[in-house]
N, C-alpha and C positions, 0 to 999 in steps of 0.2 A: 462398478455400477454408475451409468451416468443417471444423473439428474435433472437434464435438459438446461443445463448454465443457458441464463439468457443473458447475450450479448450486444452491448451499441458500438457499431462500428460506424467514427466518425471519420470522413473524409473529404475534402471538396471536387474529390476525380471520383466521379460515377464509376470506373475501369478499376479502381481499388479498392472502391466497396465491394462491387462485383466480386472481383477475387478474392477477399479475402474472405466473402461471403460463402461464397463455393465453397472455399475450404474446411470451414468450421462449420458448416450446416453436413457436409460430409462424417461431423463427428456427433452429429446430432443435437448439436447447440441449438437456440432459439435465436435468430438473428433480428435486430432491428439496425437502421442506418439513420443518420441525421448527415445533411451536407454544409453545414456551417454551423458556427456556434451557440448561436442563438437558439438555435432549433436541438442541437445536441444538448443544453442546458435546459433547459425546457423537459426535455422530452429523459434525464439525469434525476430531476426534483423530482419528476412523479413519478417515476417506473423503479423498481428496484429492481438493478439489474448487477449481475455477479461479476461483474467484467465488460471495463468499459474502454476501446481502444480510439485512441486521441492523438489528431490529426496535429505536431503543435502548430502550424504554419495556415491558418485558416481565415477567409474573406471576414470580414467586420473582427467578433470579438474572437482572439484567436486561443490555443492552445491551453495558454497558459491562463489565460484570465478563466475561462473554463474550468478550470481546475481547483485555481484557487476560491471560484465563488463557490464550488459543489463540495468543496471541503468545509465550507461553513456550516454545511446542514447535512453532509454524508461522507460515508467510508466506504465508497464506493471504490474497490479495486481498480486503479486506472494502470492503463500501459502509454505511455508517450510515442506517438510517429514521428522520428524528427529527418528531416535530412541531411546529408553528410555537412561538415562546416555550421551547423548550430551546436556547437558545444557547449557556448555558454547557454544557450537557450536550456539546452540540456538538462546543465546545474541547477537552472530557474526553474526546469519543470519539477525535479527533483525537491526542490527548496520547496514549490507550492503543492505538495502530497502527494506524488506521481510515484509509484512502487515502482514501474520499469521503463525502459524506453527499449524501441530496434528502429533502427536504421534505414533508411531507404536507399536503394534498391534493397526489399526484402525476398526472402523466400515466403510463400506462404506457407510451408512446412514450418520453417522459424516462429511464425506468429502462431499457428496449431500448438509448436512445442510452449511460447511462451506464457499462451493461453492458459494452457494443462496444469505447468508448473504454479502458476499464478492462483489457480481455483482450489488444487490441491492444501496452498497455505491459507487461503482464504479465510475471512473470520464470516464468509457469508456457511459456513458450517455451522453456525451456531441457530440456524433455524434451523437446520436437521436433527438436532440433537435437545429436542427444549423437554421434553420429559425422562433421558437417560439421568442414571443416577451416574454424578464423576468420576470418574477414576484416578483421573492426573492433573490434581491441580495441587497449585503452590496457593501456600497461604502464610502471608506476614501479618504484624499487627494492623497495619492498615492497607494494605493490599491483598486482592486474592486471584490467583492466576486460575481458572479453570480451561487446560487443556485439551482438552474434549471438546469443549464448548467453542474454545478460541475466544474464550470472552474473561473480558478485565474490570473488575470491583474495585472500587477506594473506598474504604467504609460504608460499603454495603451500598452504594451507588455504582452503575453498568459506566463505563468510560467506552466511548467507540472508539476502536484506532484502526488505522489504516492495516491492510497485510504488513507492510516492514514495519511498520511503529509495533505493530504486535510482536511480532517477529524479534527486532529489536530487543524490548522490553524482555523476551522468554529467556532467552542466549542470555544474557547480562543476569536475570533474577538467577538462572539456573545455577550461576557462579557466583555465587555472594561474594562479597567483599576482594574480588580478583579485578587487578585494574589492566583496563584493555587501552592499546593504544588506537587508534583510527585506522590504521591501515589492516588492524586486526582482525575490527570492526567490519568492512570492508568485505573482507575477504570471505569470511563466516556469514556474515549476513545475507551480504550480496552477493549470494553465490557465484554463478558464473561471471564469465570475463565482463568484466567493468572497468573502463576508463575513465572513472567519474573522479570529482573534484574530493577531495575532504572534507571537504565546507558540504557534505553532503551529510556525512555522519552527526557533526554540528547541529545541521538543521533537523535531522530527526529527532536529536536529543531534546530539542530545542521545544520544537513541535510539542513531545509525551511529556516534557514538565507541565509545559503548557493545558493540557489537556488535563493532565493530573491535579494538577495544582489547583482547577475551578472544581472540583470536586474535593479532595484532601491535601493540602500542604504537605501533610505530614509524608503521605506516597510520592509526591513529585521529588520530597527533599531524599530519598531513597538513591535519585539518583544523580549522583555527586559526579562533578570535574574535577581532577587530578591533574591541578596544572602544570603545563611543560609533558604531559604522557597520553591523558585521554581523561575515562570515564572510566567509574564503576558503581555499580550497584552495594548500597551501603547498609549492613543490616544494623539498628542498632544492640546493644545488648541490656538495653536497660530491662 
């Protein structure tokens, strides 16, 4: 069942909007476009939109600063546009709350597929589901996963995260006390082929304490470094 995901496609080539517009309006998306950042930030604050694809290479404020200033005030699913030879840019977009990036020259099949994938995990589901009764949610003493909802509680306060910070967070709660290394991390989380940095895992980890922790300490401290191996999510047994 689609839902009419409404999408910003940011670009500064009018000819990339266009296509990629064609293609996801073929799937019955809502499309809107901004061509620089200013305008794509803008137009990020006020619209709630399910999916936002981001140009990172853009006239004034670029990609990244985008990203990181709309992670102040939202969890807006983003996808990074980079092009070949920005890798670190990559890691950076990554680092400031970007869920995925593709590549240019793209297909626009690719971007349809990474679209899909993206809405499917999305935590913009949780306004589809606001008077279903749970079924699958995890509950600790100070965290509560509801599953269903795609929405995260610290003592009875809603925490926004990103899709992977969610994401993230489920993998890890789902295995209590099992310590993951990075590349593990990685690979499970971020599904497909990723040549991303490690310092990627890090900063998400980095990010949900963060996030956790202005709400309850007590959830943020949940989840523990394993120095020299990774991370894992730590119940206690008191």
């Amino acid at each position: 069942m689609n839902q009419e995901a409404k999408i910003l496609v940011v670009d500064d080539e009018e000819r990339i909007r266009r296509l990629v517009k064609m293609y996801l309006e073929r799937e019955d998306y809502v499309i809107e476009e901004a061509e620089d950042g200013e305008e794509a930030l803008q137009k990020a604050l006020n619209n709630d939109y399910d999916v936002i694809l981001l140009d990172l290479m853009l006239p004034g404020m670029d990609g990244i600063e985008v990203c990181k200033s709309l992670r102040e005030k939202k969890a807006t699913p983003v996808i990074m546009l980079t092009a070949k030879g920005e890798e670190a840019n990559r890691v950076e977009g990554f680092e400031t709350g970007a869920d995925d990036y593709i590549v240019k020259p793209f297909s626009p099949r690719e971007v349809v597929l990474r679209v899909k994938a993206l809405l499917r995990r999305s935590s913009s589901t949780k306004f589809l589901h606001t008077n279903t009764e749970a079924k699958d949610v995890i509950v600790f003493p100070h965290l509560t996963i509801d599953n269903d909802a795609h929405r995260v509680t610290a003592d009875g306060k809603e925490v926004p995260l990103t899709p992977k910070e969610y994401e993230l967070l489920l993998y890890m709660s789902e295995r209590p006390d099992k310590v993951f290394d990075r590349e593990q991390l990685l690979k499970e989380v971020w599904k497909y082929e990723f040549f991303g940095d490690l310092r990627t895992v890090d900063t998400h980890v980095k990010r949900l304490r963060e996030k956790l922790s202005k709400v309850s300490p007590e959830a943020a401290a949940m989840i523990a470094t394993v120095w020299g191996v990774g991370y894992k999510f730590e119940v206690s047994n008191d």
